[in-house]
N, C-alpha and C positions, 0 to 999 in steps of 0.2 A: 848813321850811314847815309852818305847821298845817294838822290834817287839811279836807278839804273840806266837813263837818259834824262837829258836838261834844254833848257832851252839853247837853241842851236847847233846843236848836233844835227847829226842825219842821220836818218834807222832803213835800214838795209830790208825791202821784205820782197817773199814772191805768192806771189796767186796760190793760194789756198783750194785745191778740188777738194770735194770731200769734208767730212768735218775734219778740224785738227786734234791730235793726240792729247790725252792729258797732258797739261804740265807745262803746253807751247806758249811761247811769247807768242802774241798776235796782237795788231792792231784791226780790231771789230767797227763796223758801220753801223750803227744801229737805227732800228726806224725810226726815233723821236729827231735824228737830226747830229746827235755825239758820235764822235770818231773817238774811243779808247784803246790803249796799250795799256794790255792784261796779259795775266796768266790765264789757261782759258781749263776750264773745269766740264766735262760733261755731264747728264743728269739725267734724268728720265723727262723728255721732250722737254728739257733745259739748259741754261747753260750757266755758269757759275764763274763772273770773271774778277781774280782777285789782282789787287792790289800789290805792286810791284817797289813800294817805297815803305822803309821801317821807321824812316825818320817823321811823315805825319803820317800815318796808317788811317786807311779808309774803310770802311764797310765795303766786301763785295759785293759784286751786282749780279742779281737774279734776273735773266732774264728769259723767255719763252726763245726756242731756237728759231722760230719763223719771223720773231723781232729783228735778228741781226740779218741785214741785207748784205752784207760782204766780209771775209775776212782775211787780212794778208797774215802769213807766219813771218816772222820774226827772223831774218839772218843775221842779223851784223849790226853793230853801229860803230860811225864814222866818229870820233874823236877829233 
């Protein structure tokens, strides 16, 4: 299966208040410096962002929720 976006496309998102739902498409800011497009996982003062491709599947990422500086949900992408 191809990934759910590729390069050159363009990904639809809006301003995130609040944490987002399980399950959202989001692209996350994180404090080391990475922008990811994840499925976003909640946790107990964590957050759990997996991997949205089956064709190379990656380890999710764990990360403390005071790490992620920003995050957009996920609307749409441009084709």
């Amino acid at each position: 299966m191809r990934p759910l976006v590729w390069t050159g496309q363009r990904v639809v998102v809006a301003p995130q208040e609040g944490e987002p739902r399980d399950g959202d498409l989001v692209i996350a800011d994180l404090a080391d410096g990475r922008q990811v497009f994840k499925r976003w996982w909640r946790g107990e003062g964590q957050v759990t962002l997996e991997s949205l491709r089956t064709d190379e599947p990656q380890k999710p990422i764990v990360v403390a929720r005071r790490r992620i500086r920003r995050v957009w949900r996920i609307v749409g992408v441009l084709f």
